[in-house]
C-alpha positions as CSV (number, residue, x, y, z in Angstrom):
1,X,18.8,16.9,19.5
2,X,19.4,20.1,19.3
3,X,19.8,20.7,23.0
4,X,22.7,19.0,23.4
5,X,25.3,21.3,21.4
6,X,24.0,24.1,23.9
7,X,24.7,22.6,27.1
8,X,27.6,20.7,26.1
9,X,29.2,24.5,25.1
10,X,28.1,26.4,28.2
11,X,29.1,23.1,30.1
12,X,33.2,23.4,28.6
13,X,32.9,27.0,29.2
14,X,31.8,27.2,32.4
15,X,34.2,24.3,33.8
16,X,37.4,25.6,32.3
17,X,39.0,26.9,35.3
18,X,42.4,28.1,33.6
19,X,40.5,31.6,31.9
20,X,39.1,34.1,34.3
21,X,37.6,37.2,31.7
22,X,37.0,39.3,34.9
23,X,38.8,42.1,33.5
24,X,38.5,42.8,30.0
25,X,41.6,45.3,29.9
26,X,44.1,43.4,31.5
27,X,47.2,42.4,29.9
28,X,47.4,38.5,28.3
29,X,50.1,37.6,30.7
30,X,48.3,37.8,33.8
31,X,45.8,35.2,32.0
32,X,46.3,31.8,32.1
33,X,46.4,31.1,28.5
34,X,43.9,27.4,27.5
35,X,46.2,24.9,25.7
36,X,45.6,24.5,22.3
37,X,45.3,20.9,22.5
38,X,42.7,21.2,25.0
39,X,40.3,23.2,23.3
40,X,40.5,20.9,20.2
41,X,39.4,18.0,22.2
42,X,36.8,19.5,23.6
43,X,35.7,20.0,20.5
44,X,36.2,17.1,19.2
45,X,34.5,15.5,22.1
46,X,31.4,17.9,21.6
47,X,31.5,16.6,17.9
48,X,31.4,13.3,18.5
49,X,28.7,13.5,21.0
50,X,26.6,14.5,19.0
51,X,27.3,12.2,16.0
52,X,26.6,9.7,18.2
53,X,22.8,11.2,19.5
54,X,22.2,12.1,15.8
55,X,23.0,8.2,15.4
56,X,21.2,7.2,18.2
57,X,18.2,9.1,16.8
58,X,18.6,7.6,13.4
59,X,18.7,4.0,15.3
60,X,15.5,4.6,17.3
61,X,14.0,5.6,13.7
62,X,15.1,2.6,12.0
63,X,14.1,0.3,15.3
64,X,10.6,1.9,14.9
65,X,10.1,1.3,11.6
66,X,11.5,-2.3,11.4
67,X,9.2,-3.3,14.7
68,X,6.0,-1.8,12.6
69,X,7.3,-4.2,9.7
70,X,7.4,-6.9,11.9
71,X,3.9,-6.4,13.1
72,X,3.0,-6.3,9.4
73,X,4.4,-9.4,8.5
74,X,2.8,-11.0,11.3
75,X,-0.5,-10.0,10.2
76,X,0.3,-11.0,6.5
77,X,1.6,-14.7,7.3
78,X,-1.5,-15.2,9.4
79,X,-4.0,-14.1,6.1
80,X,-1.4,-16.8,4.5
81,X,-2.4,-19.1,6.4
82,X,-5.5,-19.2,6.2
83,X,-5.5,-18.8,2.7
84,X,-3.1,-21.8,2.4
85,X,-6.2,-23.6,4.0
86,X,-8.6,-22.3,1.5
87,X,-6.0,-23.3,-1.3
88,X,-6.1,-26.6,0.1
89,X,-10.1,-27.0,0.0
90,X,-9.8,-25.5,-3.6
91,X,-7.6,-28.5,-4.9
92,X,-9.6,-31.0,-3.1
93,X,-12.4,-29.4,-5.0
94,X,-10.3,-29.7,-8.3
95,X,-9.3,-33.0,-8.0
96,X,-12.4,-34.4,-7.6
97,X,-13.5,-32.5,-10.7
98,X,-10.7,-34.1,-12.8
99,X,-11.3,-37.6,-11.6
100,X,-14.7,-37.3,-11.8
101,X,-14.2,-35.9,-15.9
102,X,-11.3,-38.6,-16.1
103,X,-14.2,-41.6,-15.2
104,X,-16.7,-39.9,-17.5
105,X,-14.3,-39.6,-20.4
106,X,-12.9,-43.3,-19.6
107,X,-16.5,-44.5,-19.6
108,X,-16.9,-43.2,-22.9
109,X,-14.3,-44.5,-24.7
110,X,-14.6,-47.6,-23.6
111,X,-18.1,-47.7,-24.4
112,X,-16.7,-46.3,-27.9
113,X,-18.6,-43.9,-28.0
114,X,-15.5,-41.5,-27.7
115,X,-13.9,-41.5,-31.1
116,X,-13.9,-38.0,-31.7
117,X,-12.4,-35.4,-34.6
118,X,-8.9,-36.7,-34.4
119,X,-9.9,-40.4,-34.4
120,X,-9.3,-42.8,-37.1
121,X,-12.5,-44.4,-38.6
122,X,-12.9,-48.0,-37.6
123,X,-13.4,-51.1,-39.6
124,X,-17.3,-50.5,-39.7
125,X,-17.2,-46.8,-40.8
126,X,-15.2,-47.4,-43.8
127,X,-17.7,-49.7,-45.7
C-alpha cells in the first residue's frame, strides 16, 4: 500500500516531458514552464488512487472477515440441527411422561381416591 505513492510520483516525474532540469543555472524562460492545472490533477489523480487501494484493502478485509463468519454460521446451524433433533426426542420423552402422570392421576380420582388438601369432604366424611 505503501508502494504505490512512490511509483506513482517517480512515474509523473519521469513522464513529464515539458521540464528539462539539465541546467540548474539557466534562466526560467528557456524552461518550459508545467501548467498549473496539470500538476493539480496529477495530484489529484495520485490521491485518488490511492483512496481507492486503501479501499480496496479495507474491502478485501471486510470480504475476509465476512467469509470466516459465514463458515461460522455454517458450522453453528449444523450443531442446530442436530440439536433440534435431540429437542425433538426430549419432548417425545416429556410427553409421554405427562400422559403417562395424566392416566395415573385420572385413575385416581376416579377411583376417589384423589380428593386431596383442597377437596371438599364428601357426604360420608362429614358424619
Amino acid at each position: 500500500m505503501s508502494t504505490a505513492p512512490s511509483s506513482t510520483r517517480a512515474s509523473s516525474h519521469s513522464t513529464n516531458p515539458t521540464t528539462t532540469p539539465s541546467n540548474p543555472n539557466s534562466n526560467s524562460a528557456s524552461r518550459q514552464s508545467v501548467p498549473a492545472s496539470s500538476s493539480s490533477s496529477t495530484t489529484s489523480t495520485s490521491a485518488s488512487s490511492i483512496n481507492r487501494n486503501r479501499q480496496y484493502t479495507h474491502l478485501h478485509a471486510q470480504l475476509a472477515q465476512l467469509n470466516a463468519h459465514l463458515a461460522d454460521m455454517e458450522n453453528l446451524v449444523g450443531m442446530t440441527a442436530v440439536q433440534a433433533e435431540y429437542v425433538r426426542g426430549l419432548g417425545g420423552w416429556w410427553g409421554g411422561a405427562f400422559m403417562a402422570a395424566s392416566k395415573v392421576l385420572g385413575e385416581e380420582t376416579a377411583n376417589g381416591a384423589g380428593a386431596g388438601a383442597g377437596a371438599a369432604p364428601s357426604e360420608k366424611e362429614k358424619k
